[in-house]
N, C-alpha and C positions, 0 to 999 in steps of 0.2 A: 550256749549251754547255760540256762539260767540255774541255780544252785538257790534250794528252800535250807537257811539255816537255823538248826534248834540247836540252841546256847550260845548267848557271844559275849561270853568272860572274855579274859586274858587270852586264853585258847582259839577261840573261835573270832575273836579280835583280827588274831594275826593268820589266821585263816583267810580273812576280807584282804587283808593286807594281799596275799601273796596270789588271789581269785583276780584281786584288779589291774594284778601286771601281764593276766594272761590273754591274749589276742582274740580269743574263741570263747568267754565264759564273763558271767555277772551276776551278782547275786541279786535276786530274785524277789527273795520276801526272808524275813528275819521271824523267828516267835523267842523271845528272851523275857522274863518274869520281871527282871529287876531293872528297876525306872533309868539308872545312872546305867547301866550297860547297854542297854535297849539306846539311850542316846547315843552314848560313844560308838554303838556298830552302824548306828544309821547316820553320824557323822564320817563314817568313813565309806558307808553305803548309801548316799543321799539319796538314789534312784529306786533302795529296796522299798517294800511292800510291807511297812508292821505287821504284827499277825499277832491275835490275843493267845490261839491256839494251835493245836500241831493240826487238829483237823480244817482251822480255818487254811494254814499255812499250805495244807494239800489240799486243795480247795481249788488252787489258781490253776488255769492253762498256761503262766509262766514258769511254773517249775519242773523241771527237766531231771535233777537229782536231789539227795537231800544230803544234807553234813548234819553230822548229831557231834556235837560239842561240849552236850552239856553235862553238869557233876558222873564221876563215873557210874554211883549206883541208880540213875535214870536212867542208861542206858539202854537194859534187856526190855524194858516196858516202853519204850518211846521206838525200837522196834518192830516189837508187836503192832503200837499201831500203825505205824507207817504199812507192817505189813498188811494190817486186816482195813485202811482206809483206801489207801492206793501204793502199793508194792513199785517205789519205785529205786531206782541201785540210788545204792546209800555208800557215803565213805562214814565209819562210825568213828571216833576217837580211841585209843587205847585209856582204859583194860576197857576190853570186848566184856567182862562182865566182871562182879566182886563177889559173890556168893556161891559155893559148891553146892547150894542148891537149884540152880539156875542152870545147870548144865542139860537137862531135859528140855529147855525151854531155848536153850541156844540150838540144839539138835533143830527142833522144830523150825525152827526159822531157816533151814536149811532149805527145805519146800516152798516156802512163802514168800520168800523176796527173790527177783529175779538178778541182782548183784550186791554183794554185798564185800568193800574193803574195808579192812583194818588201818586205819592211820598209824603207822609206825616211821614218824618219819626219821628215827638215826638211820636207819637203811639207807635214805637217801643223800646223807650229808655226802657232799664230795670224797673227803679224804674219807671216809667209811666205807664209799662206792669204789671205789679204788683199792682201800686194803681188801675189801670182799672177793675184786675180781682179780688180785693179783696172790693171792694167800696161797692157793694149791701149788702153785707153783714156786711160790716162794719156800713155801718149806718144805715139796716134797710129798705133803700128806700130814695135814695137823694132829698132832698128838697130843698138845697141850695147847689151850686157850685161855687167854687173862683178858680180861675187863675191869679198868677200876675208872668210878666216878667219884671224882671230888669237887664237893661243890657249894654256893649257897643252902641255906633251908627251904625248905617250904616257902613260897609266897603265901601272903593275906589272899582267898577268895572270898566270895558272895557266903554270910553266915557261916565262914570259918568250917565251910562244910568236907576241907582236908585235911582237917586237925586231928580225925574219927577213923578208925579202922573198919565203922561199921557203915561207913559212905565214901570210902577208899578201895577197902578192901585189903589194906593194909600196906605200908611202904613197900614189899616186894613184890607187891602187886600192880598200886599206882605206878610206881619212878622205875622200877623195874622189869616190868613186865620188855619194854625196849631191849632190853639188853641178851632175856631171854630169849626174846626174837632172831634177836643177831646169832647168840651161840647155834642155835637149829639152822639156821640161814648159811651160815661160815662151815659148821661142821657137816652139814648135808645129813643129819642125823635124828634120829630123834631122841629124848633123854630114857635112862631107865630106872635112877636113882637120885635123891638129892638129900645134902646134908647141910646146916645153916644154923648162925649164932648170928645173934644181933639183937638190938634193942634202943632204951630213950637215953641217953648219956647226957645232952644238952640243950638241944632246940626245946622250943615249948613249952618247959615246964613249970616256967610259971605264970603261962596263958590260963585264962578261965575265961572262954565263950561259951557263952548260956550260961556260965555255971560249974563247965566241967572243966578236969582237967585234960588236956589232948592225951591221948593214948600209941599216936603215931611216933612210928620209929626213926631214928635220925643215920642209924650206921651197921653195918654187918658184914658178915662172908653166907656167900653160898658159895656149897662145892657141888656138879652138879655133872655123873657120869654117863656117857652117850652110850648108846647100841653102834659096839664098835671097836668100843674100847676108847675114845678119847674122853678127854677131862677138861674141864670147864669153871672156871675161879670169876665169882663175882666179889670184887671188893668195894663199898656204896660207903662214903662220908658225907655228910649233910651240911659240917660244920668247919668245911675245908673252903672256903671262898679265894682265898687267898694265893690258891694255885694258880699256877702260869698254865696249866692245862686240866680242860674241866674233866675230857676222858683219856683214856690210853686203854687201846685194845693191841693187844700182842699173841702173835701165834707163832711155836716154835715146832717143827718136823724131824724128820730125818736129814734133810738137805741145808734146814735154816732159819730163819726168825725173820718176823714181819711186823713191823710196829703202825700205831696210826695215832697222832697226836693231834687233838680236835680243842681250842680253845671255847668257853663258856661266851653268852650273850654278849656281844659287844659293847652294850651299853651299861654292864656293870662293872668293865675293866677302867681299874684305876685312872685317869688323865694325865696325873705328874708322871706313870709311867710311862707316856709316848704313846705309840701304834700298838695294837695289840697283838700277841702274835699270828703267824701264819701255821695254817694246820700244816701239818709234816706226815710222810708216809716212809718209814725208814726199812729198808732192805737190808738184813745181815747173812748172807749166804754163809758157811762153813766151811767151802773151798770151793776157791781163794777167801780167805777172809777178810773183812773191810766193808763196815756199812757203808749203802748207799742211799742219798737223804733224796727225799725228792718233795717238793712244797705244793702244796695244792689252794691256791688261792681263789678265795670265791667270790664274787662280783658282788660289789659293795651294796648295790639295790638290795638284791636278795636278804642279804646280811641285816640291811635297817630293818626288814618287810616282818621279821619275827627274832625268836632267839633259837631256833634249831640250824645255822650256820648254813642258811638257803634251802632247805629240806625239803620244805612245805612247801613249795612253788612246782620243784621236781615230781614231789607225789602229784601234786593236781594235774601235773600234765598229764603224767602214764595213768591217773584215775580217768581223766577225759576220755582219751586213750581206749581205756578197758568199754568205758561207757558207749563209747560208738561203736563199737566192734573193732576195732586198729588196734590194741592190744590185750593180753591178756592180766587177768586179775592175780595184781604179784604177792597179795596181804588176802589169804583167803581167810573163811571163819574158822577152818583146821589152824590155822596160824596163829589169830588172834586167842584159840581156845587155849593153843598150847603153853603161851605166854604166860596167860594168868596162871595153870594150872601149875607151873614150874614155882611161880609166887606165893600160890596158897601151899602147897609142898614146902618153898621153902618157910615160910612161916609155921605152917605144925612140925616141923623138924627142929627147929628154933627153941620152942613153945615145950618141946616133949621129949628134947632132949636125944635124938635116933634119929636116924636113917627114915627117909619116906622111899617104899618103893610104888611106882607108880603105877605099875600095871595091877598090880593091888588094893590100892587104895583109891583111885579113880578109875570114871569112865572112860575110858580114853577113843577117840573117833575110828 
């Protein structure tokens, strides 16, 4: 399966990473803009194909699929042409798109590409995949959902183009939109309502690229109710690095409580601290009482390969997978739409001070 990729920042980097440990798949041909990336991915792709453009890059009888990796608000238009050049199944990067005016033009693509996944890769993190498939039954029927990430900031990209809410789409859209994924995924639900405070407390502010000051957010709550009746708490800190664990997702029912504790990139945990720790999937039944810890250890290849805790390797299989007909498409564009649209909710709720209800205020599929 040869793989045509557009964008290979830090993202699309570790995308190469995680393409070249797989037995059936190579990357093909590269189109990256900027000189020092374009290097580094063909350093790690010696065999790829430079490509000046998206149209050269679909040009070749070597490319088999595409990975779009690049800044989030390129995405809805490097799309299109893929679609309108040669429509071939695309894994696209999360957020599926940044702008609520763009939701007529995501419909569209509906028709036009014959596969199209969502990269969300915490779905696939071990201990994530694990609390997901163990969760119903651990509580009984989730009633309540927690999520909280604490973590480094923002990295430095190419022209500091995620410093901007207007090439983001806004931090509960960028860093976020993951998590909203999971709440729809774990509750088997869709949302109906979202409520959200948050804002610039520390990171960034006294950045000035180009000129400007960054306008992206570092920390928040969203509160955010299903068709259902369950309820769903995002809690996001930007400037917590120093945790023993980057996420903690916890679901509690009528029966019991279900935790999943996922430690941050390995290569920014301290040294003098030792090993870093091991994810944990903790079971709290309510009778009998008495967690039950269970450790989910993930093979240290994977681990170097990026920093989603092996994710990305998982996805590419089950994307190969969808692409040959052997599996089905587990990240569709209803998925990815819903992601963002939970994140620009939570942001004008934020913003305006109320409640967003969404069958109101958006399109919804």
């Amino acid at each position: 399966m040869g793989y045509g990729i557009i964008g290979c920042g830090m993202m699309g980097q570790e995308h190469i990473r995680n393409i070249n440990l797989l037995p059936d798949a190579h990357v093909a041909a590269i189109v990256e803009p900027d000189p020092g990336m374009m290097a580094a991915a063909l350093a790690l792709a010696p065999q790829a194909r430079p490509a000046t453009s998206i149209a050269e890059l679909l040009s070749g009888a070597d490319i088999d699929c595409i990975l779009v990796a690049s800044p989030n608000f390129r995405h809805v238009e490097q799309l299109e042409e893929i679609a309108a050049t040669r429509p071939l199944p695309v894994l696209v990067e999360k957020p599926l798109f940044t702008d609520p005016a763009d939701e007529a033009r995501i419909a569209a693509l509906r028709q036009r590409l014959p596969l199209i996944w969502v990269a969300m890769e915490y779905r696939y993190m071990p201990p994530v995949a694990k609390f997901i498939a163990d969760a119903a039954d651990a509580t009984g029927g989730i009633r309540m959902l927690t999520i909280r990430e604490h973590r480094y900031p923002f990295l430095s990209k190419v022209g500091d183009w995620n410093r901007f809410d207007r090439h983001t789409g806004g931090t509960f859209v960028e860093k976020c939109c993951h998590f909203f994924d999971l709440m729809r995924l774990i509750l088997r639900a869709d949302p109906v309502r979202v409520m959200a405070s948050g804002g610039q407390a520390v990171n960034h502010r006294d950045e000035r690229p180009g000129g400007e000051t960054p306008d992206i957010w570092d920390h928040g709550y969203v509160l955010v109710e299903f068709a259902g009746g369950a309820r769903a708490m995002l809690e996001l800190c930007m400037f917590a690095e120093g945790s023993r664990y980057q996420e903690e997702i916890s679901a509690v029912g009528e029966a019991g409580k279900i935790e999943c504790l996922v430690p941050g990139p390995g290569r920014f945990w301290p040294a003098h601290l030792g090993p870093p720790p091991v994810p944990q999937v903790i079971v709290s039944p309510r009778q009998p009482a008495g967690a039950r810890t269970v450790h989910i250890p993930v093979d240290p290849v994977l681990l170097s390969a990026g920093d989603h805790n092996g994710s990305t390797f998982f996805e590419h299989r089950k994307f190969i997978d969808a692409v040959r007909g052997r599996g089905e498409i587990e990240v569709s564009l209803d998925d990815g739409w819903w992601a963002v649209v939970i994140g620009l909710a939570a942001h004008r709720s934020a913003r305006e001070g109320r409640a967003v209800e969404l069958v109101r205020e958006f399109a919804l599929p």
